[in-house]
C-alpha positions in Angstrom: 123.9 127.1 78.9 120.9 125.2 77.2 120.2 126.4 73.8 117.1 128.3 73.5 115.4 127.4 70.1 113.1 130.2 69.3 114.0 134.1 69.6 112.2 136.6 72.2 109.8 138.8 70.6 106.8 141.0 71.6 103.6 140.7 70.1 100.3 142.6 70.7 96.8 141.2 72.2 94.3 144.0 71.6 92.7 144.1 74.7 90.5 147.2 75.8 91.1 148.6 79.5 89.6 152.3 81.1 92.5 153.1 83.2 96.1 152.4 83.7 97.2 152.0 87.1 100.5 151.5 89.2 99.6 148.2 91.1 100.9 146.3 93.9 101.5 143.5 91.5 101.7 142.9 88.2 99.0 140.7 86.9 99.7 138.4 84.3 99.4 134.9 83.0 101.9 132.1 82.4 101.4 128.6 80.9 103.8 126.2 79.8 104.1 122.8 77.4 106.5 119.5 77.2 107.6 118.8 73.9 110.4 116.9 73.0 113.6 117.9 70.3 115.1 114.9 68.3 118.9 115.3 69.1 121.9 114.5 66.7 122.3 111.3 68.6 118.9 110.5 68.0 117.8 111.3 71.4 114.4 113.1 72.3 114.9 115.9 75.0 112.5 117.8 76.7 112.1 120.9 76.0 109.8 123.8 77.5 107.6 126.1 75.6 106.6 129.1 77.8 104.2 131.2 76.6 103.6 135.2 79.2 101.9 138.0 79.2 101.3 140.9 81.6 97.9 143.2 81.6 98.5 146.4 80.8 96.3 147.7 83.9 98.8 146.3 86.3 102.1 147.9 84.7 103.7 151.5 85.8 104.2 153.3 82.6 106.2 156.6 82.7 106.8 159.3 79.8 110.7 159.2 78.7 112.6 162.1 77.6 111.1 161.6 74.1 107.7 162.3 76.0 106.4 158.8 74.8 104.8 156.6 77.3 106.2 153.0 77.8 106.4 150.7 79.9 109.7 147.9 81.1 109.3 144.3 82.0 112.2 142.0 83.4 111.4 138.7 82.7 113.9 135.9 85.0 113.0 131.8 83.8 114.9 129.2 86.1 114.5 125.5 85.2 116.0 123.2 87.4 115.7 119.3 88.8 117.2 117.1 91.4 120.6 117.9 90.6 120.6 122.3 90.7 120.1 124.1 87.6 119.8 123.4 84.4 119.0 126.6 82.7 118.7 130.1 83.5 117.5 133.0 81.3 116.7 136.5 82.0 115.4 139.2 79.3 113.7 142.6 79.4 110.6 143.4 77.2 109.8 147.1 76.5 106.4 148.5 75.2 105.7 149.8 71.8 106.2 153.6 72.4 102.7 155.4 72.3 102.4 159.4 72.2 99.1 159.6 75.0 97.0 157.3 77.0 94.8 156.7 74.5 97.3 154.5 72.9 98.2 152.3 75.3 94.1 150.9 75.0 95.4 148.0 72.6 98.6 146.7 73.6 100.1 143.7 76.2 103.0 142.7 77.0 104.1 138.9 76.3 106.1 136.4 74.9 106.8 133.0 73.6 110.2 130.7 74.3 111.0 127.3 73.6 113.9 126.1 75.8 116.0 122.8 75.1 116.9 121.1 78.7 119.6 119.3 77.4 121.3 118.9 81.0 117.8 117.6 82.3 118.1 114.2 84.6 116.1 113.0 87.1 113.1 112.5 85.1 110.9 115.8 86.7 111.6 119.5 85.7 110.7 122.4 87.8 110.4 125.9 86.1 110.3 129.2 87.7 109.2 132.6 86.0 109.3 136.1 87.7 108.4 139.3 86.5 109.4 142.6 87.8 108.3 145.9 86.4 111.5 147.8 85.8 109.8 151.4 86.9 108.6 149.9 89.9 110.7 147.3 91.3 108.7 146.5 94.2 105.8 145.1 91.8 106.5 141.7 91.1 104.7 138.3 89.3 105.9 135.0 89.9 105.0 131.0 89.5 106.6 127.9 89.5 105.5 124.7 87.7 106.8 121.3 87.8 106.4 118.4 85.1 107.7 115.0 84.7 109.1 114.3 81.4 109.9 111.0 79.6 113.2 109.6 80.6 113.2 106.1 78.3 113.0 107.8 75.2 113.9 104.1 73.5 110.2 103.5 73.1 106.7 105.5 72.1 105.8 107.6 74.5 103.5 110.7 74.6 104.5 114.8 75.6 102.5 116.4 77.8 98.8 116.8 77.2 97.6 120.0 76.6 94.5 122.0 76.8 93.9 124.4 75.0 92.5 127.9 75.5 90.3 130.0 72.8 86.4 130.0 72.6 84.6 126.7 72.4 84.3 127.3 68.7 88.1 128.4 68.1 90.9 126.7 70.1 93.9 129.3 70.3 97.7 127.7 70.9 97.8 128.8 74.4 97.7 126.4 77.2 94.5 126.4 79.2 96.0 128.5 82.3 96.2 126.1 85.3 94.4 123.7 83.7 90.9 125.4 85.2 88.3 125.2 82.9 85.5 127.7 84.4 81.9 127.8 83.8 82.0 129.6 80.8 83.7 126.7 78.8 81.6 124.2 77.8 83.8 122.4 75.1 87.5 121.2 76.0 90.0 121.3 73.7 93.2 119.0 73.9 96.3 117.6 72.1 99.2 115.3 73.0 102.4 114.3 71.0 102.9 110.8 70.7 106.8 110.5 70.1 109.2 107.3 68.9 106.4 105.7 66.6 109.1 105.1 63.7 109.7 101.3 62.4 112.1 100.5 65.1 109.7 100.7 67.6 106.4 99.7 66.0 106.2 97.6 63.1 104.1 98.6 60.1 102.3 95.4 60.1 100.7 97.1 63.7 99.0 100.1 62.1 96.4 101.3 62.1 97.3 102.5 65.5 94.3 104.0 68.3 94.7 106.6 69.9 91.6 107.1 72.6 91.0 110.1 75.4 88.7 109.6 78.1 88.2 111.1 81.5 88.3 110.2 84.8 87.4 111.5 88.3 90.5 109.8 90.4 93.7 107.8 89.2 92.6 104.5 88.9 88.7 104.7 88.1 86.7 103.8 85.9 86.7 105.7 83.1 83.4 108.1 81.9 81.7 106.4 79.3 80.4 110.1 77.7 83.2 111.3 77.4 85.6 109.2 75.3 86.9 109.9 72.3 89.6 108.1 69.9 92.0 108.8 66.7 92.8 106.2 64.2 96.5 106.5 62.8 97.3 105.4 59.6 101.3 104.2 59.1 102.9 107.9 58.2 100.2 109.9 59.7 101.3 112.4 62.6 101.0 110.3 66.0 98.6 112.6 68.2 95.6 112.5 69.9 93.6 115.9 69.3 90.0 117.0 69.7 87.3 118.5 71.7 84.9 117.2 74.2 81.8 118.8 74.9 81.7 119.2 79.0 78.6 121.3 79.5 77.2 118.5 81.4 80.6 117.7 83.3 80.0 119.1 86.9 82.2 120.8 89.4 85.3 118.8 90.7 89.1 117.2 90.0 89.2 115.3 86.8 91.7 113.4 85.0 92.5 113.4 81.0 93.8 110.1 80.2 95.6 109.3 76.7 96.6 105.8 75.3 97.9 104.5 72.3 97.4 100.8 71.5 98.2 99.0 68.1 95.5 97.3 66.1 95.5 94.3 68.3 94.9 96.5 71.6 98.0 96.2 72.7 98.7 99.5 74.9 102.5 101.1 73.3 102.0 104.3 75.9 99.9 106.1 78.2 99.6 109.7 79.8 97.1 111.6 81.7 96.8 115.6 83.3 95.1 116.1 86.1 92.6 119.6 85.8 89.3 121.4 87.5 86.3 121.9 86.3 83.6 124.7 87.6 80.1 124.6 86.5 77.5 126.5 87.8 75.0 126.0 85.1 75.9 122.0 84.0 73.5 120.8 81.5 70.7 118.4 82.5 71.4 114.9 81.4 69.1 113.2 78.9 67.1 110.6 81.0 66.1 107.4 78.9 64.3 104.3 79.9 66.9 101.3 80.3 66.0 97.8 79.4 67.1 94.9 81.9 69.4 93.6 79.1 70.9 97.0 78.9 71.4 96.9 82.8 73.0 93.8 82.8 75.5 94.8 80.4 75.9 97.9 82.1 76.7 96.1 85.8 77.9 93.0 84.2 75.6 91.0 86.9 75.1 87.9 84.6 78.2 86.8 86.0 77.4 86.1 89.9 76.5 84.1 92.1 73.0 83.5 92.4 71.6 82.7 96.1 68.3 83.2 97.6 68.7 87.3 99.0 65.6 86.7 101.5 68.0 84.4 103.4 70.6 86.5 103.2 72.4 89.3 105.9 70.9 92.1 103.0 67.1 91.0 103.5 66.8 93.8 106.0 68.1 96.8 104.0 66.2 99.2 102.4 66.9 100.5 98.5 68.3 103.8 100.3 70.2 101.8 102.5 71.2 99.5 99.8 72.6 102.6 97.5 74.2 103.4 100.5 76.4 100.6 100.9 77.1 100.6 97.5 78.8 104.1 97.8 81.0 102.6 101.0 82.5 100.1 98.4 83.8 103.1 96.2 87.0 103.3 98.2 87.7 99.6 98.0 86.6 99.0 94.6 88.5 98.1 91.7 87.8 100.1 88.4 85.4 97.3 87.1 83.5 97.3 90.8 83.6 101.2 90.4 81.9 101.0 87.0 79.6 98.7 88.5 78.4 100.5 91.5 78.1 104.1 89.3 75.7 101.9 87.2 73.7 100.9 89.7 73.5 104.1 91.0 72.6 105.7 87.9 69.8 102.6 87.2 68.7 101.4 90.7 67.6 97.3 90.5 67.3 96.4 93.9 67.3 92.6 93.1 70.5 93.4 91.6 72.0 95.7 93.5 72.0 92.8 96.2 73.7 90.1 94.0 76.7 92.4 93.7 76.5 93.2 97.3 76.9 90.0 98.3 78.9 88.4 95.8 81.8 91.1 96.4 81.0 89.8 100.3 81.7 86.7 99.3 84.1 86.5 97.6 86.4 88.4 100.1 85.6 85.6 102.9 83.8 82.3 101.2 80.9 81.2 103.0 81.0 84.2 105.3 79.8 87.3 103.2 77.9 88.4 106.5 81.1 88.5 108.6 83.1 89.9 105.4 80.3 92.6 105.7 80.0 93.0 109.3 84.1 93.7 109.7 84.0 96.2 106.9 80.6 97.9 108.4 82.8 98.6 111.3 85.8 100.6 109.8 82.4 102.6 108.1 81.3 103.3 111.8 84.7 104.6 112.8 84.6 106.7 109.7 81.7 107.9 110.4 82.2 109.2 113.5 85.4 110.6 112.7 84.9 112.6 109.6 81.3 113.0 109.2 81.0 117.0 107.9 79.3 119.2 105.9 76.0 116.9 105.5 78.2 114.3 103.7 79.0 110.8 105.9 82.3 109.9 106.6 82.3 107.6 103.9 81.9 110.3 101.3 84.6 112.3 102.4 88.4 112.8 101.0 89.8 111.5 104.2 87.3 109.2 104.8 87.9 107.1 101.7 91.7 107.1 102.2 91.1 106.0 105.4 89.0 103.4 104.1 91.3 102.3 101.1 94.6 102.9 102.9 93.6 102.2 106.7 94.6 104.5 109.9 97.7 106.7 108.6 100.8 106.5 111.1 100.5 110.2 112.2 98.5 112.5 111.7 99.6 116.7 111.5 96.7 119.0 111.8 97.9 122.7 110.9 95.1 125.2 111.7 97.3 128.7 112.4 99.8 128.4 110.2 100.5 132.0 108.8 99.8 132.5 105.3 98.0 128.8 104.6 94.6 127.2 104.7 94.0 125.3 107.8 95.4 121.6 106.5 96.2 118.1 107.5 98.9 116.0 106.6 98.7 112.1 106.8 101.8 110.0 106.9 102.0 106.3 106.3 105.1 104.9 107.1 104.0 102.0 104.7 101.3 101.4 102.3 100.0 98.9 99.6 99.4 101.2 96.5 95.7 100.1 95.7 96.1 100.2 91.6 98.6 97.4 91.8 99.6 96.6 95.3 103.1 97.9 95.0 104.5 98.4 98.5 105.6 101.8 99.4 107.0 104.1 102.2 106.5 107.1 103.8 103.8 108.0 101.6 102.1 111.7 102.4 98.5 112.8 101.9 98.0 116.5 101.8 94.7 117.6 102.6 93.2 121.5 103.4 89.6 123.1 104.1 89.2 125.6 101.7 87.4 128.3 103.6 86.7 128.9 107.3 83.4 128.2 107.0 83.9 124.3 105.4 84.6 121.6 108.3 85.6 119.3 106.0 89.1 118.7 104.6 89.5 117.8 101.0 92.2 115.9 99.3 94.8 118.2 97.9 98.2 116.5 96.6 99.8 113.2 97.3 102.6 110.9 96.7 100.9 107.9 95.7 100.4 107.4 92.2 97.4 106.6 91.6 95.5 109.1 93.6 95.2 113.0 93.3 98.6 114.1 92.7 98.5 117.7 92.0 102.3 119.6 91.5 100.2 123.0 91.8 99.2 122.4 95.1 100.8 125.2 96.6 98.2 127.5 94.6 95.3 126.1 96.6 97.1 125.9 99.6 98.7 129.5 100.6 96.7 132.7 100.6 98.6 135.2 99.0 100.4 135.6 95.9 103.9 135.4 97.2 103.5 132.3 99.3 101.9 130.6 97.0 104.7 131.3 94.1 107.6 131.6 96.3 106.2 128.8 99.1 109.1 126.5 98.6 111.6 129.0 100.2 108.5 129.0 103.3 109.1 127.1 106.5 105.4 125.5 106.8 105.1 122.0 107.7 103.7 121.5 104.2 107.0 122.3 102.6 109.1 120.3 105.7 106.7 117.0 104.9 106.6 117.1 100.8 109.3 119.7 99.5 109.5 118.9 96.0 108.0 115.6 96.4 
């Protein structure tokens, strides 16, 4: 057994509630962080803080022979990896005894653990945590997380990121459950350890270290320029990157935090990112201000093409709509510089300019035939197109449609549409595939894609194995439509769980 560093406790959120209530299950919340515990060796290990609690609406309390009313809580936390288990725990939490209802209006059940995986391998760690209320054994809670941890310890490297919950004014040290930050939070709050900065590792002479946050829409975009911020570490200072970032403006959608470290030279020591949702139904109107042509050619970096007569050229006979258009079909195949480019231009139309990137990325693809470089790529659009064309948006702008276009045609293709207890879904299998960040070659590589309501014809990306794309561990949460499939969906024989199982 793994030793557990912190002792169980109960502590009380005063939280007001009108009734109490047997449920069908027990409603509760559970969030977990990755630190790491120097060893006696000198060795960092991962270890798991866990941090529960259960509403008291959703709990069966009963009057004991004392005639107080309480309430019992079984808690059950399984960590495991590739290899089995590595640690089990189980505990039972019992209410503060109250003498009538009235009492039970400021108490909640929870708890905080810290767990030392010392037998973890494998470099991934997947937790499981079940409740079960003791006078009603049929009412249940349970989740399961997964999170990769560090496994070369030798050199800097950062814990998981975190986001924090609390008001936009007060961070609290809970986790920000499921990383969902609604429409109500207009300020994100974050921290992330960096470990192994010590002189064996980096020298003094490379401090001040920076330590800079920014955000991202995919794996392997550019990064938004609004919403960066960065920490200067003095030599002796404690290596994290912590802070807020106003997000009132940041609109609904999957978003990546990204986290690096780089010495005073700009050399990157580590990296780390989190992948989280944001909904905003009220975003916050963007300042609009009037951008100079010297601003807009910093922005697109266009000073650096080719220049050619465009009236000659395959573009003359595009409109600016059409033009904007063609720049969004380039997303998919863009690197992040290209991507940075083309939101610039789309942000600050210039259609003179807008035509000199056009071609030149044309160009550049086939020399001396940017119409035929053009003319082939217009025609994987058209198949697109046709194929997943939904919802008002063109193919192009679609999930599948810009794997497609990045990735080509998968190698099969599994539409599941009455599946019991799931979303209708697809899954898209590529026996091999070029990863687009840095052309790695890789196999059997899976796409997970789902509608998320009857009345959506259009699939959107859910999970995948590529790194680099949207790679979402929670995806079961999106994917099944009850609670118990959706915590217990591993154990499910869908063809989800026969394509990716833990993967």
């Amino acid at each position: 057994m793994c030793r557990i560093v912190s002792s169980r406790f109960i502590f009380l959120l005063f939280l007001a509630f009108h009734s109490i209530q047997a449920n069908a299950w027990i409603s509760a919340s559970v969030t977990s962080s990755l630190y790491y515990t120097k060893a006696a060796d000198g060795k960092f290990v991962p270890t798991m803080q866990v941090m529960w609690r259960a509403e008291p609406p959703s709990l069966h309390f009963v009057t004991n022979s004392r005639k107080e009313i309480v309430a019992s809580v079984q808690a059950q936390i399984t960590f495991t990896d590739e290899g089995g288990t590595i640690l089990y725990d189980m505990f039972t939490i019992n209410t503060l005894p109250q003498k009538n209802v009235a009492g039970l209006a400021g108490i909640a059940v929870g708890g905080q653990q810290m767990y030392v995986l010392e037998k973890a391998r494998g470099g991934r760690v997947r937790m499981r945590f079940q409740l079960t209320d003791m006078n009603d054994t049929a009412s249940k809670y349970s989740v399961t997380d997964s999170t990769d941890y560090e496994t070369e310890t030798d050199k800097p490297f950062f814990g998981s990121i975190r986001l924090n919950g609390g008001s936009d004014s007060v961070r609290s040290i809970e986790v920000l459950p499921g990383n969902f930050a609604g429409t109500e939070r207009r300020v994100l709050h974050y921290s992330a350890d960096l470990y192994h900065v010590d002189d064996a590792t980096v020298a003094p002479t490379r401090f001040p270290l920076v330590i800079t946050t920014q955000l991202s829409r995919k794996l392997g975009d550019a990064f938004m320029p609004d919403f960066t911020h960065t920490d200067t570490i003095a030599a002796g200072m404690r290596a994290r990157a912590y802070g807020s970032m106003p997000i009132g403006r940041l609109t609904s959608g999957n978003y990546y935090i990204n986290v690096s470290a780089a010495d005073k030279d700009g050399f990157i020591i580590a990296t780390r990112r989190l992948f989280f949702q944001r909904l905003n139904q009220h975003p916050d109107k963007e300042e609009k201000k009037a951008a100079t042509m010297k601003q807009i050619l910093n922005d697109t970096g266009m000073e650096r093409v080719t220049v050619v007569n465009m009236d000659k050229t395959f573009l003359n006979k595009y409109t600016p709509s059409q033009l904007r258009a063609i720049l969004k079909m380039l997303l998919p195949v863009a690197d992040p510089m290209q991507t940075n480019t083309i939101n610039g231009f789309l942000k600050k139309p210039e259609e003179m300019y807008i035509k000199y990137f056009i071609y030149n990325y044309f160009e550049a693809l086939k020399p001396g035939d940017a119409a035929g470089a053009w003319k082939a790529y217009s025609e994987k659009v058209t198949t697109v197109n046709k194929k997943y064309t939904a919802n008002g948006n063109a193919g192009y702008e679609t999930d599948r449609g810009f794997i497609w276009l990045r990735y080509g045609p998968p190698t099969d293709i599994i539409t599941v549409s009455g599946e019991a207890g799931t979303k209708p879904y697809e899954i898209w299998q590529y026996n091999q595939l070029t990863q687009f960040s840095n052309k790695k070659e890789l196999t059997n590589s899976l796409f997970l894609f789902y509608r998320q309501s009857q009345n959506m014809s259009d699939y959107q990306l859910l999970h995948c194995t590529v790194p680099g794309e949207t790679v979402n561990p929670g995806w079961r949460n999106y994917l099944y439509t009850n609670n118990r499939a959706a915590t217990d969906g591993f154990s499910l024989n869908t063809r989800a769980e026969q394509y990716f199982e833990n993967r």
